[in-house]
ZASEPA-579557 format. One line per field, with one value per residue: residue in three letters; x, y, z of N, C-alpha, C in turn. Coordinates in steps of 0.2 Angstrom, whole numbers. Example, Ala and Ser with C-alpha at 12.3 -4.5 7.8 and 13.67 -1.06 7.14 Angstrom:
code [ALA|SER] $
n.px [66|64] $
n.py [-28|-11] $
n.pz [39|35] $
ca.px [62|68] $
ca.py [-22|-5] $
ca.pz [39|36] $
c.px [66|64] $
c.py [-16|0] $
c.pz [39|39] $
***
This chain:
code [UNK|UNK|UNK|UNK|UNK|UNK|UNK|UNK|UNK|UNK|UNK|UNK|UNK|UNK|UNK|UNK|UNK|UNK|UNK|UNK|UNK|UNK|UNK|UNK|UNK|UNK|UNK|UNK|UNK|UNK|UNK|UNK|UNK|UNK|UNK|UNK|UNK|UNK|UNK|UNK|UNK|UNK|UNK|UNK|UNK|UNK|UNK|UNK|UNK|UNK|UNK|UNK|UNK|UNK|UNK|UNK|UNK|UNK|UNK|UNK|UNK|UNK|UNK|UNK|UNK|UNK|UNK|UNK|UNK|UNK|UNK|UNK|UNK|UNK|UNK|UNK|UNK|UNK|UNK|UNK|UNK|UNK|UNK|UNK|UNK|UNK|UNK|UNK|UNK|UNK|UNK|UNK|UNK|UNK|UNK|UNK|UNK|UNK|UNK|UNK|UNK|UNK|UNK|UNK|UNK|UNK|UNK|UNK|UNK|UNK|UNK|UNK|UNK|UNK|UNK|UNK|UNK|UNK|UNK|UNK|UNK|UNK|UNK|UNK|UNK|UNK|UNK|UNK|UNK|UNK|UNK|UNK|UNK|UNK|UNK|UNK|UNK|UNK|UNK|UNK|UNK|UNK|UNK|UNK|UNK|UNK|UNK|UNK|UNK|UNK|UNK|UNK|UNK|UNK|UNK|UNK|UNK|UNK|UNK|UNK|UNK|UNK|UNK|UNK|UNK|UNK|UNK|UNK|UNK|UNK|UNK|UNK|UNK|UNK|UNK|UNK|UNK|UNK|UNK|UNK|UNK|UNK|UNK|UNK|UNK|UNK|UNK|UNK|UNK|UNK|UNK|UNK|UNK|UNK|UNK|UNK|UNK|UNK|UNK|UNK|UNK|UNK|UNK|UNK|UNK|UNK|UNK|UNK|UNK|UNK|UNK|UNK|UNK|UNK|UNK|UNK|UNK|UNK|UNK|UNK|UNK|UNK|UNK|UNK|UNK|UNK|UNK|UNK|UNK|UNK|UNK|UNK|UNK|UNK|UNK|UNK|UNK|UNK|UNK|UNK|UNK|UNK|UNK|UNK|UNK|UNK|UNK|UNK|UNK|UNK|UNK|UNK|UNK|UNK|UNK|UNK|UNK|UNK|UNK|UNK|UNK|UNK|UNK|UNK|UNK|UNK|UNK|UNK|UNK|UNK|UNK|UNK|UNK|UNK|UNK|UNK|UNK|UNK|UNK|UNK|UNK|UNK|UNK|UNK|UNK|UNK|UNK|UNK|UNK|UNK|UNK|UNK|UNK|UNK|UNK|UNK|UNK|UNK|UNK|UNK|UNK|UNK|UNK|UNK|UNK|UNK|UNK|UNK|UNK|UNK|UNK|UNK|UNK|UNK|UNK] $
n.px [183|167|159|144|128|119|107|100|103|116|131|143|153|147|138|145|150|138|133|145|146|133|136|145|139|131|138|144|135|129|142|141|129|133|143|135|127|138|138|126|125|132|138|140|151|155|168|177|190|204|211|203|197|209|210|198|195|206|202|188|188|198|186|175|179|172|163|162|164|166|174|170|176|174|182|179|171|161|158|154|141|135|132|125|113|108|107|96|86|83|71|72|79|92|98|99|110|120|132|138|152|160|171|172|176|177|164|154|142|138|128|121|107|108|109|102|112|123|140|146|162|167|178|189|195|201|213|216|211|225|234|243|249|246|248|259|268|264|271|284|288|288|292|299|311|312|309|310|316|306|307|315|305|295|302|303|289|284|292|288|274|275|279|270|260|264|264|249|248|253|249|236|231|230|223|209|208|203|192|184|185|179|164|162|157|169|182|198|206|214|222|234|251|254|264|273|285|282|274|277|291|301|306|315|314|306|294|292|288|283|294|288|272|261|249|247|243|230|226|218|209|200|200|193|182|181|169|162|171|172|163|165|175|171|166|176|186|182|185|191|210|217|209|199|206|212|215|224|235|239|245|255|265|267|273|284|292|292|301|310|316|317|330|337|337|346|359|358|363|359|351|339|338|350|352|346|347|359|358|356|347|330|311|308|301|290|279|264|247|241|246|246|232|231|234|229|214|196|186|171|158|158|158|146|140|145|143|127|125|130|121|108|111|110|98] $
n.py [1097|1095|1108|1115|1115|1130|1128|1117|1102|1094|1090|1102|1096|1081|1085|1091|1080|1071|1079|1077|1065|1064|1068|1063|1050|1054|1055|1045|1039|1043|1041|1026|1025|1029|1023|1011|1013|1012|999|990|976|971|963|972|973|980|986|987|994|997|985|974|972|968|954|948|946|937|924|925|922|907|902|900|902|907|919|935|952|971|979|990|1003|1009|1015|1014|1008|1014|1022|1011|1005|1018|1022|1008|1010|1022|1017|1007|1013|1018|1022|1018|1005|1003|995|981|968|973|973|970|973|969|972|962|969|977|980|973|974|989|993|991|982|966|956|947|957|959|954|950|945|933|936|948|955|955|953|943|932|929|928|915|899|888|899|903|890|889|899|899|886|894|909|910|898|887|873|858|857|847|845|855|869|864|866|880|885|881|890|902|901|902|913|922|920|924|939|942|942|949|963|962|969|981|978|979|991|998|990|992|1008|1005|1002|1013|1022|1029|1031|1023|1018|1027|1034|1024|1021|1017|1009|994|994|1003|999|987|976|967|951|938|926|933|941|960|970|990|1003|1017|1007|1004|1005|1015|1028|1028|1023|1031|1038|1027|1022|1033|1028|1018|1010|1004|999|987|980|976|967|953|948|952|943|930|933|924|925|927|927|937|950|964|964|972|975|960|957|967|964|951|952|959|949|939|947|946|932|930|938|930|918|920|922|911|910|905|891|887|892|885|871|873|874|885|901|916|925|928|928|938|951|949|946|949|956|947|937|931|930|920|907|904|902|899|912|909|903|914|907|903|916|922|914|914|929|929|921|928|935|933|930] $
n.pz [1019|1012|1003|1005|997|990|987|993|1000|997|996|987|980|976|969|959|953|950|939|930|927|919|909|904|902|892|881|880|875|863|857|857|848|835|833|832|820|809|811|808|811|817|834|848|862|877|886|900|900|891|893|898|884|878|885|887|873|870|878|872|862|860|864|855|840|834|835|831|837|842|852|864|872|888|899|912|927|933|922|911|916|919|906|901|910|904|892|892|896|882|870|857|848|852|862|855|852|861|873|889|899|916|929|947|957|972|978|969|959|961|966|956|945|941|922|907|898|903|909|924|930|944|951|956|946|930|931|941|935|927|938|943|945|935|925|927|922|910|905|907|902|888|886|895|894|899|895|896|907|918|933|936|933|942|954|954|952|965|973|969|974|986|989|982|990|1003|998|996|1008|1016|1009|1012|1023|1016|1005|1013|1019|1007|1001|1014|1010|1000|1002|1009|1001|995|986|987|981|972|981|983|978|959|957|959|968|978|984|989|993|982|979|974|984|993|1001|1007|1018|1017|1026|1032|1028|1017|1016|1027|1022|1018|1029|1042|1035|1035|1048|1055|1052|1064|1070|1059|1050|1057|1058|1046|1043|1046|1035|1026|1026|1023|1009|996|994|982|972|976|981|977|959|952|958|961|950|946|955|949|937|942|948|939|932|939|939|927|926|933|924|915|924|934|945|958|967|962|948|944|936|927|906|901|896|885|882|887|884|889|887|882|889|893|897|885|882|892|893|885|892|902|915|909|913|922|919|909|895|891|891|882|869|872|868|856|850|852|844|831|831] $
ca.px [176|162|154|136|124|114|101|100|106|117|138|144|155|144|132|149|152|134|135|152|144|126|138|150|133|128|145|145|129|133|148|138|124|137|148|130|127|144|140|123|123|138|140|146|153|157|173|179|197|208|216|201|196|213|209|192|198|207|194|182|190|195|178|172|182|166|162|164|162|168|175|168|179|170|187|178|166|157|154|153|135|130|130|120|105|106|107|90|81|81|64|73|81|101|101|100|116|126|134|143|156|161|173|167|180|175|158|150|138|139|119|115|103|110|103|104|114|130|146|151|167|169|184|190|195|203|219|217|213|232|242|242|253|246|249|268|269|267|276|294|291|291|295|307|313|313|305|315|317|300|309|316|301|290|303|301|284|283|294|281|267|276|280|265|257|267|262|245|246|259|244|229|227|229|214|204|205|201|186|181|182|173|158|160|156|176|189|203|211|215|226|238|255|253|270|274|289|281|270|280|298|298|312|314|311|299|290|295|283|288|291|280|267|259|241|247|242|221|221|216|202|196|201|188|174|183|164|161|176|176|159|164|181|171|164|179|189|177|186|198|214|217|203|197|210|215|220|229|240|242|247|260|268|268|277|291|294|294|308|317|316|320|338|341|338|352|363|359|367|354|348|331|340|355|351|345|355|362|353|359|341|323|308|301|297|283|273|260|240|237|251|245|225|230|237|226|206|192|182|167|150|161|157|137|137|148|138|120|126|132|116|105|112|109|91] $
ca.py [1096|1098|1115|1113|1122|1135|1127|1111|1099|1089|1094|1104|1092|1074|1088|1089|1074|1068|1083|1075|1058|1063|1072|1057|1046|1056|1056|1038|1036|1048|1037|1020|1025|1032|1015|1005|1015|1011|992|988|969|967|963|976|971|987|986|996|998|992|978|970|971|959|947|945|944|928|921|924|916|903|896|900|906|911|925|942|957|977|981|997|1005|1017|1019|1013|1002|1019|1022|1006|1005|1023|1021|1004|1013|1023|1012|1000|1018|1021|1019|1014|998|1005|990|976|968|976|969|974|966|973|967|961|974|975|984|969|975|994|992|990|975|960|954|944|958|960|948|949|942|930|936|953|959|952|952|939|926|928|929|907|894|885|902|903|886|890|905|895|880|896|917|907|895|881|868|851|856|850|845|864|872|862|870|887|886|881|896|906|902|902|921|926|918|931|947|942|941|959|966|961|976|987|978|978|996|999|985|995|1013|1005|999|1018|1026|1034|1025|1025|1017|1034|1036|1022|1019|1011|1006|990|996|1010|996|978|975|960|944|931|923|935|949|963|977|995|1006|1014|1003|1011|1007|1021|1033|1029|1022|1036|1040|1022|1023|1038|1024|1012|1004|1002|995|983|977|974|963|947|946|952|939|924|933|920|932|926|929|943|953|969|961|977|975|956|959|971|959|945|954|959|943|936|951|945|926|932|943|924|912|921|922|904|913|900|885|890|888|882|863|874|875|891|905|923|930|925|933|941|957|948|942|955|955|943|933|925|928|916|903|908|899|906|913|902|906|917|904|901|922|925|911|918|935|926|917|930|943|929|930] $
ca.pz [1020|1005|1005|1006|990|993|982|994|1006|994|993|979|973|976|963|952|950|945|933|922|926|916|902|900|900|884|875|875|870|856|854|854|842|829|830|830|813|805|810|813|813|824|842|851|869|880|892|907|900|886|897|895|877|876|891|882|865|868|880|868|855|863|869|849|834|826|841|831|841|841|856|864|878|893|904|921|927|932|914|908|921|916|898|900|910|897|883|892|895|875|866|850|847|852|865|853|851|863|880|893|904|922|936|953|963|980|976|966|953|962|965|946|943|934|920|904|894|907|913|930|932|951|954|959|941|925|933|946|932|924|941|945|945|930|920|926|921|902|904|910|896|881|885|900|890|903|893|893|913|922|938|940|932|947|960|951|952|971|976|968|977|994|987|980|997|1008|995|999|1015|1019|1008|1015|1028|1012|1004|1018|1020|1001|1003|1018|1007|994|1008|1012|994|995|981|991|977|970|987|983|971|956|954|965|971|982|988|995|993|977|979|972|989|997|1001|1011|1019|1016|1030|1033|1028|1009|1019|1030|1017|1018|1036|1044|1034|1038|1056|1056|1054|1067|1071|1053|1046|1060|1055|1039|1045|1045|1027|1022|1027|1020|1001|994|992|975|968|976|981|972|955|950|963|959|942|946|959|945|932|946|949|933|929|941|936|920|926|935|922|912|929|935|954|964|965|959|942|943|934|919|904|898|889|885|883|886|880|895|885|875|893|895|897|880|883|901|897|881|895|908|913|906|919|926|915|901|888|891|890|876|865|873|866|846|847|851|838|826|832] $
c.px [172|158|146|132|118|106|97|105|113|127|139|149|154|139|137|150|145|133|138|149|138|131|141|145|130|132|144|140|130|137|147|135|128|140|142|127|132|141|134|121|129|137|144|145|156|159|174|186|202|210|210|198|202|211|202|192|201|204|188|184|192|190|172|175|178|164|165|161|166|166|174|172|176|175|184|172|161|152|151|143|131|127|124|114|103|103|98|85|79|78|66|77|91|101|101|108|123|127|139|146|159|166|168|169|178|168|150|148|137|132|114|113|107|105|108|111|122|134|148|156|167|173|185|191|196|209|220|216|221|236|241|249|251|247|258|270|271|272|284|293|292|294|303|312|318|310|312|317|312|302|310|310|296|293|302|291|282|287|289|275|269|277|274|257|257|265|256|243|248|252|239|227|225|222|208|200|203|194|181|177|175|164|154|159|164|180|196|209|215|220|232|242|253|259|275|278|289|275|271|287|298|307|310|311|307|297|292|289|288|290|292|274|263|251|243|243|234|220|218|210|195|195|194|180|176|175|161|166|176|169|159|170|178|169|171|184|185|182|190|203|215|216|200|201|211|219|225|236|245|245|256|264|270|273|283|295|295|299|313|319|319|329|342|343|343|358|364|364|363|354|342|335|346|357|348|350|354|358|358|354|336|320|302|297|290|278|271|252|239|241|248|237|225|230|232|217|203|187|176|160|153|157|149|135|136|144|130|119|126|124|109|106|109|101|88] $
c.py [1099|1103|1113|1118|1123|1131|1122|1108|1095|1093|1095|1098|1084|1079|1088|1084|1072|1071|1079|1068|1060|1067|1065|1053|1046|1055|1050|1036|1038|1042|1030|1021|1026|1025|1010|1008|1011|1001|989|982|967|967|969|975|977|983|993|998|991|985|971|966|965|954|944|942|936|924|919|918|910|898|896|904|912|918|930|948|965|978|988|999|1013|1019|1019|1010|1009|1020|1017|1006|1011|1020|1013|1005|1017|1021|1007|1007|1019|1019|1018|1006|997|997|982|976|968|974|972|967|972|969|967|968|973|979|978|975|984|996|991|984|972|958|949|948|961|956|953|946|940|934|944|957|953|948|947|932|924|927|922|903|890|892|902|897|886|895|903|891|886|902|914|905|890|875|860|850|854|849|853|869|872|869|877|889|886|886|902|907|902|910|926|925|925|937|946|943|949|963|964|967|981|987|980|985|1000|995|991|1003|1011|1005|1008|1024|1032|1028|1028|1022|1020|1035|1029|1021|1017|1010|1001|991|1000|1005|991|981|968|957|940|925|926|941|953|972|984|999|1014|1011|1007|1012|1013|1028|1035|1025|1026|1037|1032|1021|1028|1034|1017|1007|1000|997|989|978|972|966|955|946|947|946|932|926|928|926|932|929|935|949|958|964|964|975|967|956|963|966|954|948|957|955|940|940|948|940|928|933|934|919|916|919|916|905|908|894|883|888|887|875|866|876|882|896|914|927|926|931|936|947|956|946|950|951|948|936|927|925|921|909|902|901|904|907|910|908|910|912|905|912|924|919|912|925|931|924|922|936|940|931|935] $
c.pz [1014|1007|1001|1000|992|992|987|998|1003|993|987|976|972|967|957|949|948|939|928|923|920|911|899|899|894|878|875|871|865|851|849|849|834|826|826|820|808|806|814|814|818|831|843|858|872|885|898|904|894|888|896|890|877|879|887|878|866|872|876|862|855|865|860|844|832|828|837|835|842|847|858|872|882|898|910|921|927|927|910|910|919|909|897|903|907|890|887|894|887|873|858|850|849|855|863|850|854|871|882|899|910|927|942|955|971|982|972|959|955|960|959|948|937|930|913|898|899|911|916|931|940|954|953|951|936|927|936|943|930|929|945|942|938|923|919|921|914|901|904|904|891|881|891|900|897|900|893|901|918|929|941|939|939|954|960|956|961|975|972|972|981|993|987|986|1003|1005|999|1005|1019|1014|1010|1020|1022|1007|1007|1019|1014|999|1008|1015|1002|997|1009|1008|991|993|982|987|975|974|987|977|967|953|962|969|979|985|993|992|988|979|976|977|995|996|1006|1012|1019|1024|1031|1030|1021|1013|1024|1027|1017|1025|1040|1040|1034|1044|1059|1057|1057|1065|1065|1049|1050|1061|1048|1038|1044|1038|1024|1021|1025|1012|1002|992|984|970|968|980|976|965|954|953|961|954|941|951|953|941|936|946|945|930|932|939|931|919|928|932|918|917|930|941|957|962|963|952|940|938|927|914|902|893|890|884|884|885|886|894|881|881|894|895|891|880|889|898|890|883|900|908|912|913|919|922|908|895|888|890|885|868|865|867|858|845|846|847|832|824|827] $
***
């Protein structure tokens, strides 16, 4: 339980955390003004975390070669949000130039007001653009080295989505109740593995819950607001999983299953790729983040932002 301060009604550590939040708010700006220095006619576009400096990067380019821009990384949406009411309090000119890009997650906009100088993504993060059927596709004609196959690629491709159908579906309570923390100011995210293993069971032909169940770990602290979470049960269920779904989680899940495609298209043990010809290696160490966001659609509005942003730097 949070010990309550002397000073005030408010718990000491909701008061530490606005604390290191108003410090790391200053560092960046610190940070921003010095890069805006070293580079003042360039775009700079502020991210929540490396992953999607790349995903952007080839997105961006992309949808316009000409698109130059200095990546700025804040390490969390949190930051990302600080730093720009920051940056639009400043009475000099820091916020020409500069843009920001944010996931949805299960929080949306996390009560900031949208506006012209920040991209929301639709979809839950970055990650849920890459984990699709039309990225596998590229991926089996070149790192899989199925090309010359489309007969087997198709079946490929349809044991995938009846797999990646079932993840979604055996996590869906663990969304819900990460959906639900988010609803309840508590990132229960923090409270679950980030190594797929410790979360489903991966096949090549399915998904396997663990037992016990990894949402066991933060149901209890949702259970505690039965009438609330069970408020929230309709909306939640209106997400597309796909899309909005815990990307992370997606992501991790895809890259399982494309190991293990990978261990088969050598073996050729199944019928999944038995009618392929013969390889002694593919290149599944080179499919990462830039690889798929290269393959990948660009997310819906991206283009009209990332040209808005070129045009009015121009200005």
């Amino acid at each position: 339980m949070s010990k309550i301060s002397s000073k005030s009604n408010v718990p000491d550590d909701l008061v530490e955390r606005a604390k290191k939040a108003r410090e790391t708010s200053a560092a960046l700006k610190i940070q921003l003004i010095n890069l805006r220095q070293k580079i003042p006619q360039r775009l700079i576009f502020v991210f929540e975390g490396k992953d999607d400096v790349t995903a952007y990067m080839h997105w961006i380019k992309r949808i316009d070669s000409k698109i130059s821009f200095e990546p700025f990384v804040c390490n969390g949406k949190r930051n990302v949000l600080s730093l720009r009411s920051s940056v639009q309090r400043d009475t000099d000119d820091l916020a020409d130039g500069v843009y920001f890009y944010i996931d949805r997650d299960f929080d949306d906009s996390a009560g900031a007001e949208l506006g012209t100088d920040i991209f929301m993504c639709e979809a839950y993060s970055i990650e849920n653009y890459l984990v699709n059927e039309e990225v596998l596709e590229e991926l089996l004609k070149d790192e899989l080295q199925c090309h010359g196959f489309p007969e087997a690629r198709e079946e490929i491709i349809r044991q995938f989505s009846k797999v990646y159908r079932e993840f979604l579906s055996v996590t869906c309570d663990l969304n819900f109740y990460l959906y639900c923390g988010k609803k309840l100011g508590s990132d229960l995210a923090n409270s679950v593995p980030d190594k797929i293993n410790k979360i489903v069971a991966v096949s090549l032909d399915g998904v396997a819950e663990l037992d016990p169940p990894v949402e066991k770990a933060i149901e209890a602290a949702i259970k505690s607001h039965a009438q609330f979470s069970d408020g929230l049960r309709a909306d939640f269920e209106l997400m597309d999983p796909p899309m909005r779904f815990r990307g992370k989680f997606s992501l991790m899940f895809f890259f399982r299953w494309l190991e293990l495609l990978a261990r088969e298209r050598i073996d050729r043990l199944t019928a999944l790729t038995a009618s392929l010809s013969p390889v002694t290696r593919t290149r599944f160490s080179q499919i990462n983040i830039g690889t798929m966001a290269a393959r990948s659609a660009i997310p819906k509005g991206l283009a009209e932002f990332a040209k808005a942003a070129n045009e009015g730097n121009r200005g």
